[in-house]
C-alpha positions as CSV (number, residue, x, y, z in Angstrom):
1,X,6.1,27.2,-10.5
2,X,5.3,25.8,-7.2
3,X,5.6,27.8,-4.0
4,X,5.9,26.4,-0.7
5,X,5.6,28.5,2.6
6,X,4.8,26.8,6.6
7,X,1.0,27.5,7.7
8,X,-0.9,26.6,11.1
9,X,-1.5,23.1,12.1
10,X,-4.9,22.2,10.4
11,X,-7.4,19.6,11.6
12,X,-5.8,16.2,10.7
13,X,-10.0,14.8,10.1
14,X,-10.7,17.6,8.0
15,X,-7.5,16.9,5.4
16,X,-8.0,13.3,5.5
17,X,-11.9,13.7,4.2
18,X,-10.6,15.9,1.6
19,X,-8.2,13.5,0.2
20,X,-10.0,10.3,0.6
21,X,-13.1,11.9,-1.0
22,X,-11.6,13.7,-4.0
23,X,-8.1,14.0,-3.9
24,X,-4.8,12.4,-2.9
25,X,-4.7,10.7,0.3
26,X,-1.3,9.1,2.2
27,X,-1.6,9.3,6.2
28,X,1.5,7.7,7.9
29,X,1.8,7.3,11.5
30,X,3.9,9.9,11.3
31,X,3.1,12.2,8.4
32,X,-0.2,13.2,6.8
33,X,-0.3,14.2,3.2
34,X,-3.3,15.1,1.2
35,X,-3.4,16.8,-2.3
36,X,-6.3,18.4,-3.7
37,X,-7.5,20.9,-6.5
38,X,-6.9,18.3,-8.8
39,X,-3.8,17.4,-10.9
40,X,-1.7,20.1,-11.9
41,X,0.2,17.5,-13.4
42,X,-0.3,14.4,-14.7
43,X,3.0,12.1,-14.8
44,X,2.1,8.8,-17.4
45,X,3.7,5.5,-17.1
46,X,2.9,4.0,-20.1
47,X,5.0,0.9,-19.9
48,X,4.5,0.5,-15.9
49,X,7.4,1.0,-13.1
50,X,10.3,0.1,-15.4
51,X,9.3,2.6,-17.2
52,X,10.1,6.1,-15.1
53,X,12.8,8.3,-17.2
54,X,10.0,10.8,-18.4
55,X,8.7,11.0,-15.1
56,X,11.6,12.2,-13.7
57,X,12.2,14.1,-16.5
58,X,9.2,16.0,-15.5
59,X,9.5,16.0,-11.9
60,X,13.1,17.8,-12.9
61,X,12.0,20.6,-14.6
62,X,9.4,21.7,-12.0
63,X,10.3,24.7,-9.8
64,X,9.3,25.3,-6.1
65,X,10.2,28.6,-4.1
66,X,9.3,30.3,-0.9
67,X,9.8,28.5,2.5
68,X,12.2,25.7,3.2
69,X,10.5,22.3,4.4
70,X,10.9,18.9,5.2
71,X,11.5,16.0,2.3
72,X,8.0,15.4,0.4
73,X,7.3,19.6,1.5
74,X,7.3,20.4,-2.3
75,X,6.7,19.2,-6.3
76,X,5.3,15.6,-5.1
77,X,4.0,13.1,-7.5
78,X,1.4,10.7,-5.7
79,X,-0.7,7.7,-7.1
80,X,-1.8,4.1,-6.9
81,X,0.2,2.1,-9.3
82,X,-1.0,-1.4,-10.6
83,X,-0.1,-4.5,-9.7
84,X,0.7,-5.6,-12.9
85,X,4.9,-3.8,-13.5
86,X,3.8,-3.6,-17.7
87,X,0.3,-1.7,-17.1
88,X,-0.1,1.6,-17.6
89,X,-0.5,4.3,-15.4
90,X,0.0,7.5,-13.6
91,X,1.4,9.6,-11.2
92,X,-0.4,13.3,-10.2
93,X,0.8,16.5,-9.1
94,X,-1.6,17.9,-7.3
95,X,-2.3,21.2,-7.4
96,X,-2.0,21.7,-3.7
97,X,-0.4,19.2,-1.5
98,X,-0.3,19.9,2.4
99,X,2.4,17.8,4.7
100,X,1.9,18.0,8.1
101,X,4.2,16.4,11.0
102,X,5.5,16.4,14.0
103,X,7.8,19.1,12.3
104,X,5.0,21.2,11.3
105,X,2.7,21.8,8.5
106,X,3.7,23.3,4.7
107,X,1.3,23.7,1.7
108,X,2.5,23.3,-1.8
109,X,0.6,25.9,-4.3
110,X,0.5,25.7,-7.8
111,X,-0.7,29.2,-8.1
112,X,-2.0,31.8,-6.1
113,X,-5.5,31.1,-5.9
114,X,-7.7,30.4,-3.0
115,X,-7.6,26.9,-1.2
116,X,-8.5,27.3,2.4
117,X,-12.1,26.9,1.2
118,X,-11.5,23.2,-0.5
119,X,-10.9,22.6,3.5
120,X,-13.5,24.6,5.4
121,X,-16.3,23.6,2.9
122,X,-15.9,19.6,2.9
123,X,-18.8,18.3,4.6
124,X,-18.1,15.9,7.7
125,X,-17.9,12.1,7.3
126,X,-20.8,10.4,8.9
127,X,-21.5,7.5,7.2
128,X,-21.7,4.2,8.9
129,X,-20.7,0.8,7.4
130,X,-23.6,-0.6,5.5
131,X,-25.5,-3.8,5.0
132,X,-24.0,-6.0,1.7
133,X,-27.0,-6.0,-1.0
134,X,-25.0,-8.4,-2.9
135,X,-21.6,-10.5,-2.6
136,X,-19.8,-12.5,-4.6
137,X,-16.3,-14.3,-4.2
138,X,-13.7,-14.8,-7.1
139,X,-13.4,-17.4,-7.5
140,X,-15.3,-19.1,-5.1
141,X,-13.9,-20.9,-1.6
142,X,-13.3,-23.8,-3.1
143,X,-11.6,-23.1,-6.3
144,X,-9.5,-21.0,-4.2
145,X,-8.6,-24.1,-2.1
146,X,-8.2,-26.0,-4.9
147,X,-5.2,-23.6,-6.4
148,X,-3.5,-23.5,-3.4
149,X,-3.4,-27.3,-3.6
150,X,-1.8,-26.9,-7.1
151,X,0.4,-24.4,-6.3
152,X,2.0,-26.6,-2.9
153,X,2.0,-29.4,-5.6
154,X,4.6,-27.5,-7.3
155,X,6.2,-26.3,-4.2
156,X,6.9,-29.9,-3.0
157,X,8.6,-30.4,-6.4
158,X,11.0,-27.6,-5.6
159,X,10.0,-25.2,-9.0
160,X,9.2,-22.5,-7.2
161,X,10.2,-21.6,-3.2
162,X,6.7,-19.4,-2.8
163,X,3.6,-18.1,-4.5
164,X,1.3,-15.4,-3.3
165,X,-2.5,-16.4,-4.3
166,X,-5.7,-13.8,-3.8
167,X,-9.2,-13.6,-4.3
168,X,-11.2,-11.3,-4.5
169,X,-14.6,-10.1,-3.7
170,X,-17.3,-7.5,-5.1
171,X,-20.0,-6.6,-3.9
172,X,-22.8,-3.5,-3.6
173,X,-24.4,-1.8,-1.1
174,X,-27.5,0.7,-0.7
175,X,-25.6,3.8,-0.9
176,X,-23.2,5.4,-2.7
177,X,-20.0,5.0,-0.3
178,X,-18.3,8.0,1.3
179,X,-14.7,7.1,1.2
180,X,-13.8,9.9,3.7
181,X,-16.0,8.0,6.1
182,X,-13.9,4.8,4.7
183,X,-10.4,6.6,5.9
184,X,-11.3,8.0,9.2
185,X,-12.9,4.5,10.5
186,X,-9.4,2.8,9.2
187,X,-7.5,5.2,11.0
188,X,-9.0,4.9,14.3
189,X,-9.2,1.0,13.8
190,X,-5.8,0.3,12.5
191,X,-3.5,3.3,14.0
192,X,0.0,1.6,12.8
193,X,-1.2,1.9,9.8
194,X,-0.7,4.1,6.6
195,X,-4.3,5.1,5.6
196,X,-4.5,6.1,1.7
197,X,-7.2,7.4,-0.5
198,X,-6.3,7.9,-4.4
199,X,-8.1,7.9,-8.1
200,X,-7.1,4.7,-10.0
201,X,-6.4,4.6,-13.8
202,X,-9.6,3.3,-14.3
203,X,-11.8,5.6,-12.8
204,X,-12.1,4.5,-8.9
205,X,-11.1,5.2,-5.9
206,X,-8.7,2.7,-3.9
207,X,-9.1,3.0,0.3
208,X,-7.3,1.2,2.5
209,X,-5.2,0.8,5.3
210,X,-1.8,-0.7,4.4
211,X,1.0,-2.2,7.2
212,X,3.5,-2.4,4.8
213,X,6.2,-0.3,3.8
214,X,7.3,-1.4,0.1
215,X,10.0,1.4,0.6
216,X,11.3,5.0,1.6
217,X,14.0,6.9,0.3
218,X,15.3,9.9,1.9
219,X,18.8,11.3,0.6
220,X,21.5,8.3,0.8
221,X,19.4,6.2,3.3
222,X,16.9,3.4,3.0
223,X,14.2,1.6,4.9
224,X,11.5,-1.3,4.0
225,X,9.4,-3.3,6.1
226,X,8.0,-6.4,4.5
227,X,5.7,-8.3,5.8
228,X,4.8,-12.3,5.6
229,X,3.4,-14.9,7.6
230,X,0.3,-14.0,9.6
231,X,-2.2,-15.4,11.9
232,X,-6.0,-14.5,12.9
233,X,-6.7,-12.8,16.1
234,X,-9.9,-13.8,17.7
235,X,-11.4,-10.9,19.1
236,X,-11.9,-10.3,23.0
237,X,-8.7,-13.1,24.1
238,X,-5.1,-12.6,24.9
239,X,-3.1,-11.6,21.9
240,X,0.2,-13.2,23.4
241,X,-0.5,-16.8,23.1
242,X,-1.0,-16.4,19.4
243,X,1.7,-14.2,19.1
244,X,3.9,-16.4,20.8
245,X,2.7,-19.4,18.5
246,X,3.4,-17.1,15.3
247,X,7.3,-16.5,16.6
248,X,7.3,-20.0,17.0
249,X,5.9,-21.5,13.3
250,X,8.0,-22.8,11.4
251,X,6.2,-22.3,8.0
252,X,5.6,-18.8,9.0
253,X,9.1,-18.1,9.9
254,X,10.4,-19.8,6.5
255,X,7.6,-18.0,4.3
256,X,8.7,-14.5,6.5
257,X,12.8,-15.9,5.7
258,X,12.6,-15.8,2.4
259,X,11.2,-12.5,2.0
260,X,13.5,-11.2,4.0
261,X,16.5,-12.5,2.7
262,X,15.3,-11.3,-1.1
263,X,14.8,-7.2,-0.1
264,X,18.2,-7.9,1.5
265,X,19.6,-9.1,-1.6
266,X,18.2,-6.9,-3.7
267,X,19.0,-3.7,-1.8
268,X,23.0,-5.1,-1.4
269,X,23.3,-4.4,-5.4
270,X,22.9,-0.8,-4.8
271,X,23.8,-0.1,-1.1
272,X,27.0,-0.7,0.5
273,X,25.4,-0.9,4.5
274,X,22.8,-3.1,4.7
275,X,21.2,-3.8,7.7
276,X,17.8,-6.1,9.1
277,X,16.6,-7.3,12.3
278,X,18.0,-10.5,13.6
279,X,14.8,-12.0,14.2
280,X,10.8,-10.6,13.1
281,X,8.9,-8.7,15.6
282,X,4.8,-8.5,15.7
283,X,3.2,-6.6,13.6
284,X,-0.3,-6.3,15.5
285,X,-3.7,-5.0,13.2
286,X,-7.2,-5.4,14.4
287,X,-8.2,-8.6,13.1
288,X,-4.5,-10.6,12.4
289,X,-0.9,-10.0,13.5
290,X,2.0,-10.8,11.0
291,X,5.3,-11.0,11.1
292,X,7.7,-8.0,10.1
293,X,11.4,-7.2,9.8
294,X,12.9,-3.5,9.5
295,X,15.7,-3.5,6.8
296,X,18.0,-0.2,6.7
297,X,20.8,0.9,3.8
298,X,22.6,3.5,3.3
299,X,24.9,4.9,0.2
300,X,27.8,7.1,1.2
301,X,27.4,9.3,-1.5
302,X,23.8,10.1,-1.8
303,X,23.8,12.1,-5.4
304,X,24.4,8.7,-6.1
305,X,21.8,6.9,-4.2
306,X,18.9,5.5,-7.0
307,X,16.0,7.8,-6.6
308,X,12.7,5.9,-4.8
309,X,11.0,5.2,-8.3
310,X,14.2,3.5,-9.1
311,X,14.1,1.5,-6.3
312,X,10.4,0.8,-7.0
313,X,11.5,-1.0,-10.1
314,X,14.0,-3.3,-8.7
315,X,11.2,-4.2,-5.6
316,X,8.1,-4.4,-6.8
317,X,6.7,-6.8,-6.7
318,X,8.2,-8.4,-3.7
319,X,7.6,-12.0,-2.5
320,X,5.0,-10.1,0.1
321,X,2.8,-10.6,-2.6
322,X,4.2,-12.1,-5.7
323,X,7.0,-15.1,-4.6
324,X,9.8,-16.1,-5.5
325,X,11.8,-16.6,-7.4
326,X,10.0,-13.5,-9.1
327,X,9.7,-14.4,-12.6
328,X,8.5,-18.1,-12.4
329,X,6.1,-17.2,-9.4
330,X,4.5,-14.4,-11.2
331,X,4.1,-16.5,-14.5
332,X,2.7,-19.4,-12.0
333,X,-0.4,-16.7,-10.3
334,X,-0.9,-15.8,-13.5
335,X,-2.3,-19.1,-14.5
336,X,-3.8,-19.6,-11.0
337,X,-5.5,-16.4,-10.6
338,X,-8.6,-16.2,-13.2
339,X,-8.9,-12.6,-12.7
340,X,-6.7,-9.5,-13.0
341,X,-5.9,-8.2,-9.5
342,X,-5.6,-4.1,-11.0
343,X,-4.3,-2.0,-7.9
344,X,-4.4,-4.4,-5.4
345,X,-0.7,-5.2,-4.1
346,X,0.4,-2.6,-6.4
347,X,2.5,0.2,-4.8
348,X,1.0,3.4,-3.5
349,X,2.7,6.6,-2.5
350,X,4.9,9.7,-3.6
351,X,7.8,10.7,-4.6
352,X,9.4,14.5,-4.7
353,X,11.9,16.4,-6.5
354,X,14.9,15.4,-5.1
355,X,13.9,11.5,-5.6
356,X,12.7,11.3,-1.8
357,X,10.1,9.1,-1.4
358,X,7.1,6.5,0.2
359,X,6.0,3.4,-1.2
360,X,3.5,1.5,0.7
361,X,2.0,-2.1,-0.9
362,X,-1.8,-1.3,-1.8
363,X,-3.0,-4.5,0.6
364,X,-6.0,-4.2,2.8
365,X,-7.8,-1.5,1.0
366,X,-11.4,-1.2,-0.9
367,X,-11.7,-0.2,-4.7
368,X,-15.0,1.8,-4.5
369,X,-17.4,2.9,-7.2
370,X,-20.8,4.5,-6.2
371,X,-22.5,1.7,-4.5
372,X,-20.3,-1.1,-5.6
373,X,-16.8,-2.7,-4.2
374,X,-14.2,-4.6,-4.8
375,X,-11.4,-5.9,-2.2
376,X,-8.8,-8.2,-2.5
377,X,-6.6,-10.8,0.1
378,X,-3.6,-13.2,-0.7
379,X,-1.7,-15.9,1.1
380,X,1.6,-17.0,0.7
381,X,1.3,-20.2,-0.1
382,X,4.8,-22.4,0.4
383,X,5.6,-26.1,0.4
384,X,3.9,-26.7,3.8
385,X,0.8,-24.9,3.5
386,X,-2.9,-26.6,3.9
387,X,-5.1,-24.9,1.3
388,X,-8.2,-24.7,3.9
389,X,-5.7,-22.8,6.4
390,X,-4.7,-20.8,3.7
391,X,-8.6,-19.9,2.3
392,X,-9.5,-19.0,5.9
393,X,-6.7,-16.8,6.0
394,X,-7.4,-14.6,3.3
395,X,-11.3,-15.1,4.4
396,X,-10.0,-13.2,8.0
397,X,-8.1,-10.7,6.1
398,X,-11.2,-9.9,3.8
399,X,-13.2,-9.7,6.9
400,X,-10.9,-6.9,7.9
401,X,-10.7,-4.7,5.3
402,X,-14.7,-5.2,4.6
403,X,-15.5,-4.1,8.0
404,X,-14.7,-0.1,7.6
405,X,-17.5,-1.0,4.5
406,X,-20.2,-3.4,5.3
407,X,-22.0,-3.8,8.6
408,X,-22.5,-7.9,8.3
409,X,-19.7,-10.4,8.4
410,X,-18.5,-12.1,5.1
């Protein structure tokens, strides 16, 4: 039994330490929620997303009491899944979870014990970003180049409409990294973000900053937010002109089109409202802008409405970071890519209860171990891309999402 009850604000630097360290971290723009204590509960996914009866099962037969609260207040289930839909893995229950918003701030007990102290006794993030010891790119710049020239081979001959091709690269540094450090550097440099901190399946912890929203449920009503087509921001000039020059690409626009179009489709099987911004707007980070599209549904019955791990099944993964048409471009990356991408683009996120729930994609984040890292960047690659542009671009994005790490430019 779980018992929920409203408390006092509590320092939004202090929670987000916690859960980037040790526990469960997922800080919106609009709603932080960390879980600590460790797992009360431990939800397994044996088969991947497809495969989410059991969790609900679960989820269903855990009881919350006390104080009424927001959606996501209560019994929530967070986790990093893989990229992979077939891999295994996990959602936790923490054993405490704290939500705090604009509405207020609820903590989520398992049991009666003491938890102010998990708060008051974390230590304060101080580390700075740290020289690289070693680096090394997979694959390297110019096998990268050189599938993105394969792929666009196979565009032009109309097999597939779009790809999404990464790379990855690992590295070390000279101390053991403090992810809390990690999270409160993203969230002052990338504020539109969602900053998460979580364990992965295989023992690490995955840090990041993500500007996409795969998808949130709440009751009868849906939202997503994908992202595609993006540009490098030089820093210290006028964003505008390459905003401007971004609205106005046509292989940006089409990449960002038929993204768009896809969530749209996909949502119309189960919604009966449907509805997305006539044109993208600018989605602006630190280093790159992209282009992004809000896209609303709504059920009229919502007991009916599928549940946001449901959902989760019929989106991930999106043409964001898979392409489309889903099947072929995922068998395609899967020859291209030499190396399994594990949590990056995977989905990241919670779900409650009542199947309420957030699901951001797992892009622009760090997998950390000790000393050593790993972090990940992909393109999408269409019938008009130039495999150098497209290297550099995931070069600028790794440059981004290295910088809350290392001190030296990659």
């Amino acid at each position: 039994m779980f018992q929920r009850r409203a408390i006092a604000p509590l320092l939004p630097s202090q929670l987000r330490t916690l859960g980037a360290r040790s526990g469960w971290l997922l800080d919106s723009p609009d709603t932080l929620r960390v879980g600590f204590g460790g797992a009360a509960y431990t939800l397994d996914l044996p088969h991947g997303v497809s495969d989410t009866d059991e969790v609900r099962r679960q989820l269903a037969e855990l009881t919350v009491i006390g104080d009424d609260g927001p959606s996501g207040s209560g019994v929530v289930a967070m986790g990093t899944l893989p990229f992979n839909r077939e891999a295994p893995s996990r959602l936790d229950v923490p054993r405490y979870v704290i939500t705090q918003s604009a509405q207020g701030t609820w903590i989520s007990c398992a049991d009666d014990a003491p938890w102010r102290h998990f708060i008051d006794d974390e230590a304060l993030a101080v580390q700075e970003a740290q020289m690289a010891r070693s680096v090394t790119y997979r694959p390297s710049p110019e096998e990268y180049a050189h599938h993105v020239a394969n792929a666009v081979e196979l565009l032009r001959r109309k097999e597939i409409d779009k790809v999404v091709l990464a790379r990855a690269i690992v590295g070390t540094v000279e101390h053991d990294i403090d992810c809390g450090a990690v999270a409160q550097r993203l969230r002052v440099r990338e504020p539109s973000c969602t900053i998460y901190g979580l364990p992965t399946t295989d023992g690490r912890r995955y840090v990041g900053a993500s500007p996409e929203l795969l998808v949130r449920r709440q009751g009868g009503d849906v939202t997503c937010h994908p992202l595609a087509g993006t540009i490098a921001i030089p820093s210290d000039v006028d964003p505008e002109d390459y905003h401007a020059w971004l609205l106005g690409s046509a292989k940006n626009l089409h990449e960002h089109g038929v993204l768009v179009d896809d969530v749209v489709s996909t949502l119309g099987r189960y919604y009966e409202d449907i509805t997305a911004d006539a044109t993208p707007s600018i989605v602006t980070l630190r280093t790159v802008a992209h282009l992004g599209t809000w896209i609303h549904g709504q059920h009229s019955q919502a007991s009916l409405a599928p549940d946001a791990l449901a959902l989760l099944d019929v989106l991930h993964p999106t043409a964001a970071v898979g392409g489309l048409p889903r099947v072929a471009a995922y068998e395609l990356l899967q020859r291209l890519e030499p190396f399994d991408r594990g949590h990056y683009a995977g989905p990241v996120g919670w779900i409650d209860q009542n199947g309420d729930g957030e699901f951001w994609i797992g892009i622009r984040g760090v997998l950390v171990s000790g000393a050593d890292f790993e972090a990940w960047a992909g393109a999408g690659i269409v019938s008009e891309s130039d495999p150098i542009a497209e290297r550099e671009e995931t070069r600028d994005k790794l440059a981004s999402v290295l910088s809350s790490v290392l001190l030296d430019r990659i």
